[in-house]
C-alpha positions in Angstrom: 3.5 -39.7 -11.1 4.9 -38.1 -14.3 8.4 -38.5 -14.4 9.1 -34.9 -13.8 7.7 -32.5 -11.8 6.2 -29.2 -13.7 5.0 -26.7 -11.2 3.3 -25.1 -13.7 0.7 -28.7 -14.4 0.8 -28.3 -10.5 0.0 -24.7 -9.1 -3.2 -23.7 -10.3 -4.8 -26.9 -10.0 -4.3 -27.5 -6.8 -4.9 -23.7 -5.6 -8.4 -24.3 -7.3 -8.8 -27.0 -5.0 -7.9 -25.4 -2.2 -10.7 -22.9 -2.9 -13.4 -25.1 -3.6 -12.8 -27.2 -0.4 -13.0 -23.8 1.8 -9.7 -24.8 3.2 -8.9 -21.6 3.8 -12.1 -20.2 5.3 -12.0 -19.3 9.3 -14.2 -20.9 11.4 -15.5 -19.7 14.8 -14.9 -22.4 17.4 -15.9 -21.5 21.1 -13.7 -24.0 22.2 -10.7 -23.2 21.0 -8.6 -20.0 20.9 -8.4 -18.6 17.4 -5.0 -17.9 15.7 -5.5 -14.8 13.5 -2.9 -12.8 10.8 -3.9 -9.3 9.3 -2.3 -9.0 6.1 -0.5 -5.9 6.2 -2.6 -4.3 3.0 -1.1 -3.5 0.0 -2.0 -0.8 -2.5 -5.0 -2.4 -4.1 -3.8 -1.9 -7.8 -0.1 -2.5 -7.0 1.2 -5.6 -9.3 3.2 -7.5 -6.7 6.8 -7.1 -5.5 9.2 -9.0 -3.7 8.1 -7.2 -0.6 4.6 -8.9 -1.1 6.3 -12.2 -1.7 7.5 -11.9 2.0 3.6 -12.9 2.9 5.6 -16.1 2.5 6.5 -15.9 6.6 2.9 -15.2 7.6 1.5 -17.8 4.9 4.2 -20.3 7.1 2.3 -19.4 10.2 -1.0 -19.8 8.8 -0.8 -23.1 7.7 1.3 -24.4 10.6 -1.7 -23.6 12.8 -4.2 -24.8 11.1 -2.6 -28.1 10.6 -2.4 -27.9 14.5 -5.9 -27.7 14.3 -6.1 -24.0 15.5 -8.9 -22.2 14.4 -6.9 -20.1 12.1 -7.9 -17.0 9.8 -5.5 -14.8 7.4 -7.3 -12.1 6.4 -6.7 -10.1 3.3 -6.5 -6.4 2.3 -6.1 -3.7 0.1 -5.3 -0.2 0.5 -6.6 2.7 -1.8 -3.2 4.0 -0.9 -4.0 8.4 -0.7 -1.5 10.5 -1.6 0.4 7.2 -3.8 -2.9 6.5 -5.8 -3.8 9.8 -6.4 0.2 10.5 -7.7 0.3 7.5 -9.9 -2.8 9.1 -11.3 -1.6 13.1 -11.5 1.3 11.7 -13.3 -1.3 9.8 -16.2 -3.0 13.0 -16.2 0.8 15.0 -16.9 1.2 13.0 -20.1 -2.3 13.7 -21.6 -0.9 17.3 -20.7 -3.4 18.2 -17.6 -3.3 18.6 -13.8 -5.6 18.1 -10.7 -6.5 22.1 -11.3 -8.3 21.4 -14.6 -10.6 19.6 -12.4 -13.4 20.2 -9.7 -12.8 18.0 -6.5 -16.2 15.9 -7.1 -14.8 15.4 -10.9 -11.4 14.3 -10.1 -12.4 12.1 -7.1 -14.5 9.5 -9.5 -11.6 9.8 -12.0 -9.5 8.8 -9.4 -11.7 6.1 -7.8 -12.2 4.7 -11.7 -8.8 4.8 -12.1 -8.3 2.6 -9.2 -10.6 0.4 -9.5 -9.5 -1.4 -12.4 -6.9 -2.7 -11.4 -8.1 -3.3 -7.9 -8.0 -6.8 -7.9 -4.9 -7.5 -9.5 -2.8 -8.4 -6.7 -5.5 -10.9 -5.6 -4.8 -13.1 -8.7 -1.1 -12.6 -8.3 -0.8 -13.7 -4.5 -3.2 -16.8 -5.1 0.0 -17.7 -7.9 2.0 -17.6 -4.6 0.1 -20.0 -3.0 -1.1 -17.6 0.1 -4.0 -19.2 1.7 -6.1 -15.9 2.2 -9.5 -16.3 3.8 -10.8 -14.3 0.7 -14.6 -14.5 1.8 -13.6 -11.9 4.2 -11.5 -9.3 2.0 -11.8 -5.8 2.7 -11.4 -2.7 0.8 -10.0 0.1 2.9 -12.3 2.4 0.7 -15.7 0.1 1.8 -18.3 2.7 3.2 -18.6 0.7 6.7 -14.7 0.8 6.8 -14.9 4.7 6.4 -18.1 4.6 8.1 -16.0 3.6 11.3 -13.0 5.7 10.5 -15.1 8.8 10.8 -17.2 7.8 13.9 -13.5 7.1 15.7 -12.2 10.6 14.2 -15.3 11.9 16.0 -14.8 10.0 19.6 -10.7 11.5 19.5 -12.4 14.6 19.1 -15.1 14.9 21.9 -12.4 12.8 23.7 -10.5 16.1 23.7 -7.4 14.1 21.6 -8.1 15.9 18.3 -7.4 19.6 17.7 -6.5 22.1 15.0 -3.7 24.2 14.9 -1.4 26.5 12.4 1.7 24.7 12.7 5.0 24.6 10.4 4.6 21.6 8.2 6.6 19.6 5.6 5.0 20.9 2.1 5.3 19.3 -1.3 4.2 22.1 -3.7 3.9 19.2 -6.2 1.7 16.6 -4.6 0.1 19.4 -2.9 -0.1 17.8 0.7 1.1 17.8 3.9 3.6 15.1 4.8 4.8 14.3 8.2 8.9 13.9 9.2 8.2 10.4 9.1 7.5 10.6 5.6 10.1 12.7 3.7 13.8 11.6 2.9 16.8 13.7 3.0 18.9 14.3 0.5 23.0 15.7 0.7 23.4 18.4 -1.9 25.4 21.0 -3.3 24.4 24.3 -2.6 25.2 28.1 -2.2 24.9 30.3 0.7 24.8 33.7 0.0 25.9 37.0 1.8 23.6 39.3 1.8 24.1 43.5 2.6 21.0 44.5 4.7 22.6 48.1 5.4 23.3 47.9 8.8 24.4 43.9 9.0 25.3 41.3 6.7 23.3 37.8 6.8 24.0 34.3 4.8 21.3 32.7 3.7 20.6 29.4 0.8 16.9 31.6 0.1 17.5 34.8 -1.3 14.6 34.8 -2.9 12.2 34.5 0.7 14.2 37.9 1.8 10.3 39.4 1.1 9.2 37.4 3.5 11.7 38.5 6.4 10.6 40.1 9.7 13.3 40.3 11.6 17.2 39.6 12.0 18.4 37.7 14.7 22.0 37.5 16.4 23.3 35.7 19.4 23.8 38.3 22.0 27.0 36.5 23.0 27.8 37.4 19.9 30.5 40.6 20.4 30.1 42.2 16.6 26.6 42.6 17.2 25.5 43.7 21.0 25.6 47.4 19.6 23.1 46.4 16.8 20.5 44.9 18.9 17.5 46.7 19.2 18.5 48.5 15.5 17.5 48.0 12.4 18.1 46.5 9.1 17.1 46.8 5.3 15.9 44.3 3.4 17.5 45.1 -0.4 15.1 44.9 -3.2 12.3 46.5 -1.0 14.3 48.6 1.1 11.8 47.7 3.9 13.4 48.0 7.5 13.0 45.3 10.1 14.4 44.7 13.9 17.4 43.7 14.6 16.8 41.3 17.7 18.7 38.7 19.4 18.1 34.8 20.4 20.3 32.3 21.7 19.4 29.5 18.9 21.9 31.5 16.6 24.8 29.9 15.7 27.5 32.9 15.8 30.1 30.4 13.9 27.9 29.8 11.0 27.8 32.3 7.8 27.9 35.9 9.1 26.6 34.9 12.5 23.4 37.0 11.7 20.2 35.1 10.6 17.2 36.6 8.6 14.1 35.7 10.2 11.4 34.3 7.9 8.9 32.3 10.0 6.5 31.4 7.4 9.3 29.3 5.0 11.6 27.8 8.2 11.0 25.9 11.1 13.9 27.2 13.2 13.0 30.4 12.3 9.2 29.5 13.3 10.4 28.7 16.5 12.2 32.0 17.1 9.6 34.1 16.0 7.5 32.6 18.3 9.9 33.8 21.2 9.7 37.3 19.9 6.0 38.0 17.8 4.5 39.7 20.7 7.3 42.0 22.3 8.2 43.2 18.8 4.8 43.0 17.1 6.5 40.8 14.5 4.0 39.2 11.5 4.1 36.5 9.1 4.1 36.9 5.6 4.3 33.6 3.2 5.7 34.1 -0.3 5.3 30.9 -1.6 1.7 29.6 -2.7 0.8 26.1 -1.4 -1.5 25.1 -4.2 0.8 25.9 -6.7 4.6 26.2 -5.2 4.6 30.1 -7.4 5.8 33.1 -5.9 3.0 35.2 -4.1 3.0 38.6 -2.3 6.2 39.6 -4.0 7.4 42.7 -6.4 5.2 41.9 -9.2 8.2 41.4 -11.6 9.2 37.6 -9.3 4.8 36.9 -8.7 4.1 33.7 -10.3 7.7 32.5 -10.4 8.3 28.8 -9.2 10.9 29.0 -6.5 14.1 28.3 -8.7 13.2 30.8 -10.9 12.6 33.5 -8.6 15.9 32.4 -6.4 17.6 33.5 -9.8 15.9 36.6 -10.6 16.6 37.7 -7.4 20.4 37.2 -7.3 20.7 38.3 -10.9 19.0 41.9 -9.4 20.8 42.3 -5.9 23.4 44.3 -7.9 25.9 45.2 -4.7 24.0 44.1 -2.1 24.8 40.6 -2.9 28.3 40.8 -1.3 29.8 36.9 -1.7 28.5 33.6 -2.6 30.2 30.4 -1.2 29.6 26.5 -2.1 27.6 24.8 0.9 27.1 21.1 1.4 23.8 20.6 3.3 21.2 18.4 4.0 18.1 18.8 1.9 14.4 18.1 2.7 12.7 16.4 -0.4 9.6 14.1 -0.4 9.1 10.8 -0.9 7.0 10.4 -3.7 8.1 12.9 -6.5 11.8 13.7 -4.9 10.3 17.7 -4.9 12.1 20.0 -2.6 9.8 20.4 0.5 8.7 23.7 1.1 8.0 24.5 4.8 5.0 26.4 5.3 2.3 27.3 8.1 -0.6 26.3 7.4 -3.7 24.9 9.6 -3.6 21.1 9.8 -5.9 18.7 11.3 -3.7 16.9 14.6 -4.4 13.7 17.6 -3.0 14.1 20.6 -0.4 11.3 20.7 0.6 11.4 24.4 -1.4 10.0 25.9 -2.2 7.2 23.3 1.0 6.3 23.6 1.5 5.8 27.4 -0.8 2.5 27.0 1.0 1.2 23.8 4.1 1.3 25.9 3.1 0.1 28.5 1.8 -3.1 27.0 4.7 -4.2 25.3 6.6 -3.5 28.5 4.6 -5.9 30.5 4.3 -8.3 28.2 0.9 -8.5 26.4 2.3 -7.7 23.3 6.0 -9.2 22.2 8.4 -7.4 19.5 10.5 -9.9 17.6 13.2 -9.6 17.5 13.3 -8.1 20.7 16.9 -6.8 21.7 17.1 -4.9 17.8 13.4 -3.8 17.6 12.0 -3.0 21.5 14.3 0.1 21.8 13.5 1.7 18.1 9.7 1.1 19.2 10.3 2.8 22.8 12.5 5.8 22.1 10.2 6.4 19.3 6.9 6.3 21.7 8.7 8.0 24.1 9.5 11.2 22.4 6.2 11.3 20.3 5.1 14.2 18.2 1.3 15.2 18.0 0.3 13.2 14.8 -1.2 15.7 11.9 -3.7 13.5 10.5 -5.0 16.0 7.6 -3.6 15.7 3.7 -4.5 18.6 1.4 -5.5 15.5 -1.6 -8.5 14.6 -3.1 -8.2 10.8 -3.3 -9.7 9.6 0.1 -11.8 9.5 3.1 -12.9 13.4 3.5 -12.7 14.8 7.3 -15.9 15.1 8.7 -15.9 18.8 9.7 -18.3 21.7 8.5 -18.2 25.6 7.8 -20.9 27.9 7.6 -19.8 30.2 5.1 -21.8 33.0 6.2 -20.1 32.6 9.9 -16.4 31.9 8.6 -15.8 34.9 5.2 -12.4 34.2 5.6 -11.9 30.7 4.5 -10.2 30.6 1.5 -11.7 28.9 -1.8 -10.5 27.4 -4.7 -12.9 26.8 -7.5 -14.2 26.5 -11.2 -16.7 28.9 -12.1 -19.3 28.1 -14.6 -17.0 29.5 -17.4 -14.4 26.8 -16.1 -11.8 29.4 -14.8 -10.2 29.0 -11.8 -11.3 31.1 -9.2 -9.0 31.8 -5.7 -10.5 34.0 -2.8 -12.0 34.1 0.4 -15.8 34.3 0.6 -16.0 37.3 2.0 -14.5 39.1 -0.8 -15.9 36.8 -3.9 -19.6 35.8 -2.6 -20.9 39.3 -4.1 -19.6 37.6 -7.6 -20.4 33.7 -7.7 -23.6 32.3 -6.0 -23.2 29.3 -3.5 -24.0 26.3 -5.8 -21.6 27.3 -8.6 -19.0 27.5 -5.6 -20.1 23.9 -3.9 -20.5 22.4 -7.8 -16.7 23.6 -8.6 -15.1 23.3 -5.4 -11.6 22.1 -5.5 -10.4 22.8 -2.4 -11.0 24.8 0.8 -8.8 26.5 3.3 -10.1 27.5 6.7 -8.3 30.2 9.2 -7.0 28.6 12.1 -10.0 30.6 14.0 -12.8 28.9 12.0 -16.1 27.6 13.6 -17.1 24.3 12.4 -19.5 21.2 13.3 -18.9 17.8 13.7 -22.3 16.8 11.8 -23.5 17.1 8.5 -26.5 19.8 8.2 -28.3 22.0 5.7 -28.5 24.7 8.3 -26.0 26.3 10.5 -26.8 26.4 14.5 -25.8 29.9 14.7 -27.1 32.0 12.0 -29.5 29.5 10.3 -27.4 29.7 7.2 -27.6 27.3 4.3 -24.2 27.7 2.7 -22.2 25.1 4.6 -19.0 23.0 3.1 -17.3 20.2 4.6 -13.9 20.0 5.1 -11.3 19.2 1.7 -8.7 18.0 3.6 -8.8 13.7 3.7 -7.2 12.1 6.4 -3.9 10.9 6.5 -3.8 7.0 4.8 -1.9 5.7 8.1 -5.1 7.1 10.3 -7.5 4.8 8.1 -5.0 1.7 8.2 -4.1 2.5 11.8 -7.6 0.9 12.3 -7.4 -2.1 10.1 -7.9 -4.6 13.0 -10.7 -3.0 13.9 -12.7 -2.4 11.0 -12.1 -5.5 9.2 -13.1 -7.6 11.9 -16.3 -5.7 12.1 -15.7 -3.6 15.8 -17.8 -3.2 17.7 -20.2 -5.9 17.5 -20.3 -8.8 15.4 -18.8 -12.4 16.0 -15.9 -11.7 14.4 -14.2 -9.1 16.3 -15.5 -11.0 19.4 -13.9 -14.1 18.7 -10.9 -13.1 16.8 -9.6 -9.8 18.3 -7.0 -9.4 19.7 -5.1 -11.3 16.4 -1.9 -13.3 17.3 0.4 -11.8 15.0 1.6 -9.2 13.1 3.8 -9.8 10.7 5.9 -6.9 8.5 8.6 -4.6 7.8 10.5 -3.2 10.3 10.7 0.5 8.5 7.0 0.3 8.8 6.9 0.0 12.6 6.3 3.7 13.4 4.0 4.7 10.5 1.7 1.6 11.0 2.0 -0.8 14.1 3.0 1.4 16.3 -0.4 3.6 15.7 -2.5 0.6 15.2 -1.3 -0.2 18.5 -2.2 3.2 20.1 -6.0 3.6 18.6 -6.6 -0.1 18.7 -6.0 0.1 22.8 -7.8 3.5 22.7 -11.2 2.1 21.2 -10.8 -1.4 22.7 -8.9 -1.8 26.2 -7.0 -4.4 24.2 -3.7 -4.2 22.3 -4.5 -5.3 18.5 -2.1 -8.4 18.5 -0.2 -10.3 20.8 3.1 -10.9 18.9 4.8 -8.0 16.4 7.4 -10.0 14.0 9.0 -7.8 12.2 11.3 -8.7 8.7 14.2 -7.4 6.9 14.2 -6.0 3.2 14.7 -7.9 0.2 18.2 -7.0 -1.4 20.1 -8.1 -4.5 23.5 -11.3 -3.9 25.4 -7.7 -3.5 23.7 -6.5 -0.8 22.3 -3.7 -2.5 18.8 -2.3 -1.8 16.3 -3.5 -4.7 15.1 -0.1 -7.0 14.1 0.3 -10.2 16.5 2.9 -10.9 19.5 0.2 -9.8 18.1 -1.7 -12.3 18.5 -4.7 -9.6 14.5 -5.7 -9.0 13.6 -9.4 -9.2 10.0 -9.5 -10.5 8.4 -12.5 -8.1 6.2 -13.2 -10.8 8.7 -14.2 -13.1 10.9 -16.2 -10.7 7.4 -18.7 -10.1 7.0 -18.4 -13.9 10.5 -19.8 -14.6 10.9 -21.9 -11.2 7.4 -22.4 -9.5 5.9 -20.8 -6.4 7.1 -23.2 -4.1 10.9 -22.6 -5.0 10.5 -18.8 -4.6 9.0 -19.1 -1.4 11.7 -21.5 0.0 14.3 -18.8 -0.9 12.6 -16.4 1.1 13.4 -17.9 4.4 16.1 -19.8 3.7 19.6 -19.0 5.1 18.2 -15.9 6.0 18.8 -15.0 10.2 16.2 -13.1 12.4 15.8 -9.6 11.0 18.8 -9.4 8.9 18.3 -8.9 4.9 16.9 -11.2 2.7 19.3 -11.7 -0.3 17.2 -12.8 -3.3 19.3 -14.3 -7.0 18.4 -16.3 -9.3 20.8 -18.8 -8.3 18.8 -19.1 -4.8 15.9 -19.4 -6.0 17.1 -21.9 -8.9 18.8 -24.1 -6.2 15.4 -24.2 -4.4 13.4 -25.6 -7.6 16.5 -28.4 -7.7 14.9 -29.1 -4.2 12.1 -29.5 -5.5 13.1 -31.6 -8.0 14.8 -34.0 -5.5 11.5 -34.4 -3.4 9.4 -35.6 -6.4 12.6 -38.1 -7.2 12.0 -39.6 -3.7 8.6 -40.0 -3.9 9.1 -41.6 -7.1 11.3 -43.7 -6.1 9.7 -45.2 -2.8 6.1 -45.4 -5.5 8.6 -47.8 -7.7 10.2 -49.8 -5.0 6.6 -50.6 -3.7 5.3 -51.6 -7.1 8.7 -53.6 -7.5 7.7 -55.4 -4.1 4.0 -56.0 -5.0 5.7 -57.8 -8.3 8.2 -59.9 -6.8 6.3 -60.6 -3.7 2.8 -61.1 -4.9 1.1 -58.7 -2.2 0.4 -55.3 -1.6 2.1 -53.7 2.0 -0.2 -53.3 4.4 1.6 -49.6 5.8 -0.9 -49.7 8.5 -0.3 -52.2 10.6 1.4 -52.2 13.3 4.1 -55.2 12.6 5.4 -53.6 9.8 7.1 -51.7 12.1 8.7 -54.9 14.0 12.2 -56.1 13.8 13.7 -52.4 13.0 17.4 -52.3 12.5 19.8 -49.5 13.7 18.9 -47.7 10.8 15.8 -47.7 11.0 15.4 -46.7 14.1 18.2 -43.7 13.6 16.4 -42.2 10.8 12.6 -42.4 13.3 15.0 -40.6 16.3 16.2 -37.9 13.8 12.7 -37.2 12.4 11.4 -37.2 16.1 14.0 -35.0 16.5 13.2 -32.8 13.5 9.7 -32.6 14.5 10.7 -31.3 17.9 13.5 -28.7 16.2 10.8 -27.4 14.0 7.9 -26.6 16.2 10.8 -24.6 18.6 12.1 -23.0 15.9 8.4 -21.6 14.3 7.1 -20.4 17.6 10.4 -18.7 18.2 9.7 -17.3 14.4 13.1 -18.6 13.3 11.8 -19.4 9.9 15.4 -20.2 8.3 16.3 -22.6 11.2 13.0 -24.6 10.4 13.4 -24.7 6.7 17.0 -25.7 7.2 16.4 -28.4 9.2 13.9 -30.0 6.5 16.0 -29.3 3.6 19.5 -31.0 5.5 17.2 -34.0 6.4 15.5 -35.2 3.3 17.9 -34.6 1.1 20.9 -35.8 3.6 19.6 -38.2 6.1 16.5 -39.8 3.8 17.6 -39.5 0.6 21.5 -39.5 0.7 21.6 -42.3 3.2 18.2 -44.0 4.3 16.8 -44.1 0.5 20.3 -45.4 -0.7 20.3 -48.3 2.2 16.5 -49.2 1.3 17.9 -50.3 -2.3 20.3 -53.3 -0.8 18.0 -54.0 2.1 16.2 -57.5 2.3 13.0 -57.0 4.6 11.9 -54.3 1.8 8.4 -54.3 3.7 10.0 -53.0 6.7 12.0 -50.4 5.3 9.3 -49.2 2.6 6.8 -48.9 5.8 9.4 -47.0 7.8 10.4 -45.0 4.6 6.5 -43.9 4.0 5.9 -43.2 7.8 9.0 -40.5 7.8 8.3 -39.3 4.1 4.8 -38.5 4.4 5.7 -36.3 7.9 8.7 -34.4 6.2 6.0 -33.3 3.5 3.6 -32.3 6.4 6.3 -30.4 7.6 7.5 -29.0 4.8 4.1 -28.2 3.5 4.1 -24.4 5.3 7.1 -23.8 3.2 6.8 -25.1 -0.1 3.2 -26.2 -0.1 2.0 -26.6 -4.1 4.5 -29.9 -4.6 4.0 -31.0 -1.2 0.1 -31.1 -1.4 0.9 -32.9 -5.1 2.9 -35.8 -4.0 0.9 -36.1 -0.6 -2.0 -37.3 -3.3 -0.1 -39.7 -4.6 1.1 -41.6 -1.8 -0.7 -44.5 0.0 -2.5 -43.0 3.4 -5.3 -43.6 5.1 -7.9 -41.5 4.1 -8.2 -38.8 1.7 -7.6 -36.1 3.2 -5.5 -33.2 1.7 -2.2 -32.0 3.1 -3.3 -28.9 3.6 -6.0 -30.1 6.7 -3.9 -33.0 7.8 -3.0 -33.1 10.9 0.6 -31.7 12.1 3.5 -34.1 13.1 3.1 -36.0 16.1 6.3 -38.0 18.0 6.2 -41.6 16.8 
């Protein structure tokens, strides 16, 4: 053994044996039950994080059960990540000074899919330097046609199932990305603010939107209310247009807030949605929008504020209320914004694609309650998973982007005029109408060849399969659906279509998988739905155990950003202190669920570790030679009377690493990762190399204590081999054994 240990002589070498001995490759085994890990997928082109370095806990598992001989399979992933890809890429496109618009949908899908593809594999190379033992013979691509293939066909069975449904629904809008989000998906933001008093003749309202007062149907007061019982029934002028509108009332107004009097514009605001929906028919009340999803510009406004983004117009309009702006006052609010680009969300009604999540949810609650599947931690995580179940929303699966799987619906123009169409013409102008009004003017093909996007009334007829003629008129001038489906609808079958449901040997033998293994923020947007549709198409929940993680913060306890400045790039730490010392940090000291602190200094003390294990095996390889000198004869470590006439220490250091054994097989089926690696790291460097190793030096019968030190050495690496398993696997192939085998297949620690 070279005299000190350089992890990066080490790594790659031994990964590459790894791979050629198919170590990590599954194998079907009818006789035994399988133990099987999804990775949860990351973005395909994503260089890794330290989030990704937490596949450290599942790569613990993994080779903890196959050294038990389990029949085990890690199966890797990546995502084509929707609305993130497709954002990465509108942002490339912003600095070469273009936009999605410049582009037909066909167009910007391949430059999108180029885009992502090279860098697909990037994260593959990366989490090999991490040591993950990956069955990569079975990798999957969440873009592979027999993954969408499947995605589609379960889209269709939710549907004639009665579970999927379309509807015109007040949704979270990002003007910017251009998509639908759901409330799981936007962050809110405190802000300054003003609210402003508005004169409309007969009342006075307060309102942070001035500039959606074209867009007002109604006013609204609480009929508690005693300034305004007179008024009800009235009216009231909207300034700027001096258009009249009802004064009605509804007891979801607050009569303590602003003027007690709210202006009613159901198109831009969900609580004013949901009032308007009490009222539309008895006072004939309509919807107007003012804001233009595609592009986030004023629309069907005085032409002097058309074509203004919403700031803009918000300013206009105040600078021209003259005297019917009465007051302003600051307001501290809570602000809707979204989670990619930080753009203020824009609430709009539009028609969205949705599952029925009732009664998918019933069975997924219903199987962690009775056991089949187990959330660890349980007493933090079980009630965040219930209450959310519980009170379930209808999921909209339908994102208004071009960068994944399209929904598999189709419209006869002929039979639907209204549907709405964005294209390029042949000229490359964009073009915005509804058939009926722009077919006299553009012929089918240049429509279908510049298509951008599509927008169908809530109303619409449509078919579930592909065809060139329509069923009811015989038609030929059919387009499918622009909306893709939401990422988490494709990922929410990952068990399923990457162990090849329905049918092959896979899926038969390895579903359901044992564990699932992530972040806990990620419980509602993933698990929780892979749980509903993977009971739904199977009868089966998709795993047995859900273990879910903390984050990865900086020694201050501060979240890890880029705009903190506080990231730790993984790759550099295994760069500067080897894989097997990142990894160790991950899980040491760290308790069930709580955050993960990550330094430099951790990860440094860890690489001292691992400096201190190759020590000791260079020492005990020294002593032997030493004994073989001065003796004359090589030490027979297997037989059995080298391990006759033990002293007290001998035999205390044996009872402490039965001990140890025992501690650590509790401790990783109870997924107490830090307990486990604790326990290792206390006993070889305390008990065998502070005490036993120091002893060995003055003791006589060398034979005896070299033969016990071997025998407890060579477990601690099995043991430690989950954890740290590059040096392990190293010094295992220097040390006297048996046979050849590697580390990585050798069979787990038994009680001597």
């Amino acid at each position: 053994m070279e005299s000190k240990y350089s992890h990066k002589d080490v790594e790659s070498k031994i990964y590459k044996m790894w791979e050629a001995g198919d170590y990590f490759k599954a194998q079907r085994d009818p006789a035994k039950k399988p133990y099987t890990i999804l990775l949860p997928l990351p973005n395909a082109n994503d260089p890794m994080h330290m989030g990704h370095a937490l596949f450290t806990i599942e790569d613990i598992l993994i080779r903890y059960h196959r050294m038990l001989g389990d029949p085990t399979l890690w199966l890797p992933g990546g995502d084509h990540a929707g609305i993130e890809t497709q954002f990465v890429f509108e942002k490339k496109l912003g600095k070469e000074g273009k936009s999605r618009f410049d582009y037909d949908r066909n167009t910007l899908y391949e430059m999108i899919k180029s885009f992502a593809e090279e860098n697909r594999d990037l994260n593959k190379d990366q989490m090999k330097e991490l040591g993950f033992s990956l069955d990569w013979s079975r990798y999957h691509y969440s873009m592979e046609p027999e993954i969408v293939s499947k995605v589609l066909a379960t889209f269709k069975k939710l549907h004639d199932d009665g579970l999927v449904y379309r509807a015109l629904r007040m949704v979270n809008y990002c003007t910017k990305c251009g998509t639908a989000f759901s409330d799981l998906e936007i962050s809110h933001e405190e802000r300054q603010d003003t609210l402003y008093y508005l004169d409309y003749g007969t009342i006075q309202i307060a309102t942070t939107r001035p500039e959606t007062i074209f867009a007002d149907v109604a006013v609204a007061v609480n009929s508690k209310d005693s300034r305004y019982k007179k008024l009800i029934g009235k009216s009231a002028v909207i300034p700027l247009i001096n258009k009249e509108i009802p004064i009605i009332s509804d007891e979801a107004i607050q009569i303590d807030f602003g003027t007690g009097a709210l202006k009613i514009t159901p198109a831009h605001d969900p609580t004013d949605y949901e009032i308007w929906t009490r009222h539309k028919d008895e006072q004939n009340l309509p919807i107007i929008e003012t804001v233009d999803r595609n592009s986030g510009r004023m629309m069907n406004v005085p032409e002097k504020y058309s074509g203004m983004k919403v700031n803009e117009a918000r300013k206009a309009v105040v600078n021209d209320l003259g005297k019917s702006l009465v007051k302003t006052e600051p307001l501290t609010h809570t602000v809707s914004v979204c989670y990619r680009c930080g753009t203020v969300i824009e609430p709009m009604l539009t028609p969205q694609w949705y599952v029925k999540t009732k009664p998918l949810a019933e069975p997924a609650i219903k199987a962690v309650k009775s056991g089949k599947t187990k959330i660890v931690p349980e007493k933090r995580f079980e009630k965040m998973y219930f209450d959310w179940m519980e009170n379930i929303l209808d999921w909209n699966i339908s994102r208004q982007i071009v960068w994944g799987p399209r929904i598999p619906v189709w419209y006869c123009l002929e039979c639907n005029p209204n549907i709405k169409l964005n294209f390029i013409d042949k000229n490359g102008k964009r073009v915005v109408g509804s058939y009926g009004r722009i077919k006299s003017d553009y012929g089918f093909e240049e429509i279908k060849n510049g298509l951008q996007s599509l927008s169908a009334p809530i109303d619409a007829t449509f078919s579930l399969q592909e065809t060139l003629k329509c069923s009811k008129c015989a038609g030929e001038k059919i387009l499918q659906e622009t909306d893709t489906f939401d990422t988490w609808f494709l990922s929410g079958q990952w068990p399923l279509t990457t162990l090849g449901y329905p049918d092959s040997e896979d899926f038969k033998y390895f579903y359901p998988t044992f564990v699932m293994d992530t972040l806990w923020d990620i419980l509602f947007f993933w698990v929780a739905r892979m749980m509903m549709l993977g009971i739904y198409m199977t009868g089966e929940v998709p795993f047995k155990v859900i273990h879910l993680h903390a984050r990865v913060v900086d020694k201050f306890g501060q979240k890890m950003s880029k705009s903190k400045g506080n990231t730790i790039n993984p790759l550099e730490m295994v760069e500067k202190y080897g894989a097997d010392a990142l990894r160790m940090s991950l899980v040491y000291g760290v308790a069930p669920a709580a955050d993960i602190v990550m330094s430099d200094d951790k990860v440094r003390s860890m690489r001292n570790f691992a400096n201190k294990i190759w020590n000791i095996a260079r020492f005990f390889l020294m002593e032997t030679d030493k004994y073989k000198e001065s003796s004359g004869k090589d030490l027979d470590f297997y037989s059995n009377e080298q391990y006759s006439g033990l002293n007290e220490s001998d035999k205390k250091i044996i009872d402490d690493l039965n001990a140890l054994i025992k501690s650590v097989d509790e401790n990783l089926n109870k997924y107490r990762f830090a307990d486990a690696a604790e326990g290792i790291y206390h006993f070889m460097w305390d008990e065998l190399a502070s005490k036993y190793l120091e002893d060995l030096k003055s003791r006589e019968d060398k034979d005896v204590a070299l033969s016990v030190f071997r025998h407890v050495f060579l477990n601690c690496l099995k043991l430690l081999h989950p954890f740290m398993p590059f040096i392990t696997e190293e010094i295992w192939s220097h040390l006297p054994k048996k046979t050849d085998t590697p580390l990585i297949i050798s069979t787990w620690p038994t009680l001597l």
